[in-house]
C-alpha positions as CSV (number, residue, x, y, z in Angstrom):
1,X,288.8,170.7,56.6
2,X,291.1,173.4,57.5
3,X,288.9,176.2,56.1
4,X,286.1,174.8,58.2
5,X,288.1,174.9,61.2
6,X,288.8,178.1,61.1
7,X,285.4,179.5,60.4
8,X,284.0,177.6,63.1
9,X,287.1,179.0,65.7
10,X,286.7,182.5,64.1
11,X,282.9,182.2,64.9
12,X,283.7,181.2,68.6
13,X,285.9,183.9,68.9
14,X,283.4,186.5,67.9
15,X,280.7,185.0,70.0
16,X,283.2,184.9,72.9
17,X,283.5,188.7,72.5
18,X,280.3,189.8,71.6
19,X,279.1,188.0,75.1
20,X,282.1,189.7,76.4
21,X,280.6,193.4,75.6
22,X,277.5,192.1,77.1
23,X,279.2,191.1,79.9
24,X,280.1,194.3,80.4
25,X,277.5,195.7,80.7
26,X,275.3,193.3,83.4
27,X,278.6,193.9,85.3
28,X,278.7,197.6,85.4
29,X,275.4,197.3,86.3
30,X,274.8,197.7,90.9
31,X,272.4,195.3,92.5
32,X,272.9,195.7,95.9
33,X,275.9,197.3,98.3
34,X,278.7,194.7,99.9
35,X,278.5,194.9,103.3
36,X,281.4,195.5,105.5
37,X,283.7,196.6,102.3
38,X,283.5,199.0,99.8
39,X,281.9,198.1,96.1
40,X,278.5,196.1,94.3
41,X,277.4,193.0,93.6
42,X,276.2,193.6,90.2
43,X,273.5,192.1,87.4
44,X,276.4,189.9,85.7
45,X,275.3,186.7,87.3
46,X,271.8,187.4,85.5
47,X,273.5,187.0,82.0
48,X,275.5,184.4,83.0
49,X,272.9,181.5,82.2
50,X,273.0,182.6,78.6
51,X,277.1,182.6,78.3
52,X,277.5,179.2,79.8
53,X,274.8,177.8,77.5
54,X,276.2,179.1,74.3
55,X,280.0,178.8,75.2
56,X,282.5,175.9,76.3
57,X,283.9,176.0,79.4
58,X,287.1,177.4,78.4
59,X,285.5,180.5,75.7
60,X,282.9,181.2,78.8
61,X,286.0,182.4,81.4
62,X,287.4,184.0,78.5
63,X,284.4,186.4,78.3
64,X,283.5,186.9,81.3
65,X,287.4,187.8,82.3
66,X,287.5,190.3,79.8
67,X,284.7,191.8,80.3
68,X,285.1,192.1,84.2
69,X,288.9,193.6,83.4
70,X,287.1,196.2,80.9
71,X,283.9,196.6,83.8
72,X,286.1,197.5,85.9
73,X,287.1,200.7,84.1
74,X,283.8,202.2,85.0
75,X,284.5,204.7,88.1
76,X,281.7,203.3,90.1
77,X,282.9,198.9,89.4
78,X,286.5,199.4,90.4
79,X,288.5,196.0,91.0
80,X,288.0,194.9,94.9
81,X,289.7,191.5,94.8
82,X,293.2,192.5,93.9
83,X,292.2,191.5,90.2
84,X,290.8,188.1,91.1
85,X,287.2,189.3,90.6
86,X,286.6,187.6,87.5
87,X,286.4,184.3,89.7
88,X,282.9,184.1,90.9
89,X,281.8,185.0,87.3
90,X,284.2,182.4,85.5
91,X,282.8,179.7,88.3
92,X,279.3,180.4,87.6
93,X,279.2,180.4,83.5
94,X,281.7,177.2,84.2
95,X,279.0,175.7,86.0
96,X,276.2,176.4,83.6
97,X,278.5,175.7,80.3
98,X,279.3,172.2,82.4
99,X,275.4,171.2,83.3
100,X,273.8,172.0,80.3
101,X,276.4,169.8,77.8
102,X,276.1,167.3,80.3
103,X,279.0,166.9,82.5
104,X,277.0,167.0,85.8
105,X,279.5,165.2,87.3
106,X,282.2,167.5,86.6
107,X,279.9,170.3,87.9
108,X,279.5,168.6,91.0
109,X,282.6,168.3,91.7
110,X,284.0,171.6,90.8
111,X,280.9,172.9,93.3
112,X,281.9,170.4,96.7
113,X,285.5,171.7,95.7
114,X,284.6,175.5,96.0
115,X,282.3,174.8,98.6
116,X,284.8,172.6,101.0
117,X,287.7,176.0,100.5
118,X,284.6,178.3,101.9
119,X,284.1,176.1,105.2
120,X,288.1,175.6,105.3
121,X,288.9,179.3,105.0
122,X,289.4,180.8,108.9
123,X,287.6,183.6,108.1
124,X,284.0,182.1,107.7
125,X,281.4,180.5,109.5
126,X,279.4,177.4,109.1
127,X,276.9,178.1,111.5
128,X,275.9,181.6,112.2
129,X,272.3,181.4,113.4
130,X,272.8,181.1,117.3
131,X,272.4,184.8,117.6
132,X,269.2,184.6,115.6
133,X,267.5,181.3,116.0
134,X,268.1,178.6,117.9
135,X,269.5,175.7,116.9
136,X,272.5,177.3,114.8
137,X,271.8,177.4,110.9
138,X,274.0,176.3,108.4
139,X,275.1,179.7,106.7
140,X,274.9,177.2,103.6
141,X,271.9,176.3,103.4
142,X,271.0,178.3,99.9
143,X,274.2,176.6,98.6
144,X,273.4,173.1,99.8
145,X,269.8,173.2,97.8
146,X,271.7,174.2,95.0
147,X,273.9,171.4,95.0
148,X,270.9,168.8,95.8
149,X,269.5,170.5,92.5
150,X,272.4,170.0,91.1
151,X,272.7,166.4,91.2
152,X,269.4,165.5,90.8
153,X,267.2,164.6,88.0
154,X,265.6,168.3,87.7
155,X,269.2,168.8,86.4
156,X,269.3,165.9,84.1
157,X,269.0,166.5,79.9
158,X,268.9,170.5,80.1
159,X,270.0,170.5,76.5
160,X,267.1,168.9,75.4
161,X,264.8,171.2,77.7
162,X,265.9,174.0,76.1
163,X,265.4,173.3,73.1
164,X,262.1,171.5,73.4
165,X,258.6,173.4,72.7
166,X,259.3,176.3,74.9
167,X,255.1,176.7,75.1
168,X,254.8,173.2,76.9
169,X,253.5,173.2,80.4
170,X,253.5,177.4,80.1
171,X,250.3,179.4,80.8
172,X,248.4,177.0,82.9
173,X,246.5,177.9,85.3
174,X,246.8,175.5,88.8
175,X,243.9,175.7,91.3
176,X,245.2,174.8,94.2
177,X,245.3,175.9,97.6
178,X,247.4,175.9,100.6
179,X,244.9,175.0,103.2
180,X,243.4,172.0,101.3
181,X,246.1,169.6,101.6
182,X,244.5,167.3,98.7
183,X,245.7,170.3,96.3
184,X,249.3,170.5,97.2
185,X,250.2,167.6,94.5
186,X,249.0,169.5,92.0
187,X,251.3,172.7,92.6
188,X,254.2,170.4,93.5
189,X,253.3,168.2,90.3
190,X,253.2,172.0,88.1
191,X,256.3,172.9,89.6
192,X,258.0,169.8,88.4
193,X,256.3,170.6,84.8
194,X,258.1,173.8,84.9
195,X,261.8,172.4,84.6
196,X,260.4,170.5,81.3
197,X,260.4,174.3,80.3
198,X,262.7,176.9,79.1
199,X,262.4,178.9,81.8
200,X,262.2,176.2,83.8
201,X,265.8,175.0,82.7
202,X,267.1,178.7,82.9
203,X,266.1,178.9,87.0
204,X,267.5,175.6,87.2
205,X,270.5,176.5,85.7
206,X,270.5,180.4,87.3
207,X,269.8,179.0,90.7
208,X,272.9,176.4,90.6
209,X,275.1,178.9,88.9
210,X,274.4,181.9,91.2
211,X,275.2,179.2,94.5
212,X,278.4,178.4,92.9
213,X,279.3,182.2,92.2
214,X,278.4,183.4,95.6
215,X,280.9,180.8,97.3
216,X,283.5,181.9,95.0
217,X,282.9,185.6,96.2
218,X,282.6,184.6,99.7
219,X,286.1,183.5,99.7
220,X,287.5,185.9,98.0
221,X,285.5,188.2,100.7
222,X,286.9,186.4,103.7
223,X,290.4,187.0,102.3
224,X,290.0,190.1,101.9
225,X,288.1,191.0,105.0
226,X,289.7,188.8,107.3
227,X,289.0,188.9,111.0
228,X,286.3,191.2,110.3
229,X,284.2,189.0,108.3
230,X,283.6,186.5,111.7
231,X,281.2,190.0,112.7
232,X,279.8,190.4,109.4
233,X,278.4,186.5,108.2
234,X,275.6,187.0,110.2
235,X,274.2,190.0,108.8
236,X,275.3,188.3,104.7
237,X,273.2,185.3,105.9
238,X,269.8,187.5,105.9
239,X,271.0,189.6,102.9
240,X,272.5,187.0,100.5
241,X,269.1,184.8,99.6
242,X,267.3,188.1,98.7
243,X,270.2,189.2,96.6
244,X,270.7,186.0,94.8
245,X,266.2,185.3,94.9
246,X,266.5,188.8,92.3
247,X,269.7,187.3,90.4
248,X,267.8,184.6,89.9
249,X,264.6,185.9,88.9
250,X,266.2,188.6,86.9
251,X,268.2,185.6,84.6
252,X,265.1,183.8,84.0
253,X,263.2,186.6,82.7
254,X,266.3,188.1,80.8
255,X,267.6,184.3,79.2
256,X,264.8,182.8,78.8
257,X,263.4,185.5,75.7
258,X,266.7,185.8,74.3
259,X,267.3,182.1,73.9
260,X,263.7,182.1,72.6
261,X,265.0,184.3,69.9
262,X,267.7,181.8,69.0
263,X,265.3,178.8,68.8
264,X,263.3,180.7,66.3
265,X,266.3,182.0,64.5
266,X,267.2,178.4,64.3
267,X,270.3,179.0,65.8
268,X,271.4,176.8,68.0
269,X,272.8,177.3,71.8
């Protein structure tokens, strides 16, 4: 048993770091400009589905820590978290690594966790609509849809979504439109055929992930940032939902061909 053991720990290990140089990569790579404090939010979080699906909990960190350290050597992606920038990474693949073998409940709680230090930390906000809208706006609300995703049965058996016929329920065409009310089941009931998907399960997963990594970084922000960050949620909570809308869309298209290729390589993630 021994020999088996170690072929099957050498193999995690070279997974580990060949998602680690890909890492790398996605993370060197500039979405969009922080505001208020020099540096990126980068593409990671769109190959982060793919790292959470094909390692445990504990290998997934590993890569992503290592490659955010080596990332970081890049003269444009320097360190802006006094080192801790691996966290929102580590939190997101944690996430996805959790859901999709399962442990939804373990998910869950890791995301109320992360999400009750955001609303504890004195340098957020809650609310921050009452200079745009009236009544206030959670600042949250992204991250609370997440979590109601999270826990509910569109989450449920993603394991066996992905590796189901990844050509069920893909290419139809729904005619439907949004001023005939009698037409709106049938989008909402194509919708719900879409998580049955691959791609469906990769948003899914994406969308959840993305949430969880973007409360991490928040709090890593409002550290950071202190006093000045009670200015500046405002202006994030117009921002962040484009920013995380592209991560999102950006991981499905990306994941959902490459885990495609391992279902046809008979590999499984």
């Amino acid at each position: 048993m021994k020999p088996l053991r170690y072929t099957t720990d050498t193999r995690k290990l070279t997974l580990t770091a060949t998602l680690a140089a890909v890492y790398v990569i996605f993370r060197a790579i500039p979405v969009s400009r922080l505001i208020g404090i020099s540096g990126s939010i980068t593409a990671a979080g769109m190959i982060a589905p793919v790292i959470g699906i094909l390692l445990e909990p504990a290998y997934g960190i590993t890569a992503v820590f290592t490659g955010t350290m080596v990332a970081s050597l890049f003269p444009w992606n320097p360190l802006i978290f006094g080192g801790l920038d691996f966290i929102p990474g580590a939190l997101n693949v944690t996430l996805v690594s959790l859901a999709v073998r399962g442990r939804r409940i373990e998910a869950t709680i890791m995301f109320l966790i992360t999400m009750s230090l955001f609303i504890i930390n004195p340098y957020t906000k809650f609310f921050v609509g009452s200079q745009l809208l009236s009544p206030p706006i959670p600042y949250l609300w992204m991250h609370i849809t997440a979590l109601i995703v999270l826990v509910s049965p569109i989450s449920k058996n993603l394991h066996l979504k992905l590796n189901s016929n990844p050509l069920i329920n893909e290419g139809r065409v729904v005619s439907w439109s949004w001023r005939k009310v009698r037409s709106w089941p049938s989008l909402l009931r194509w919708l719900l055929q879409q998580n049955r998907s691959v791609p469906g399960s990769v948003a899914t997963l994406a969308f959840t992930g993305t949430m969880l990594e973007h409360l991490g970084g928040g709090i890593l922000y409002a550290t950071t940032v202190k006093s000045k960050a009670l200015v500046l949620w405002p202006v994030i909570f117009l921002a962040y939902p484009i920013e995380r809308t592209v991560i999102v869309v950006g991981a499905t298209l990306i994941c959902t061909p490459l885990l495609r290729l391992l279902m046809t390589s008979n590999i499984d993630p």
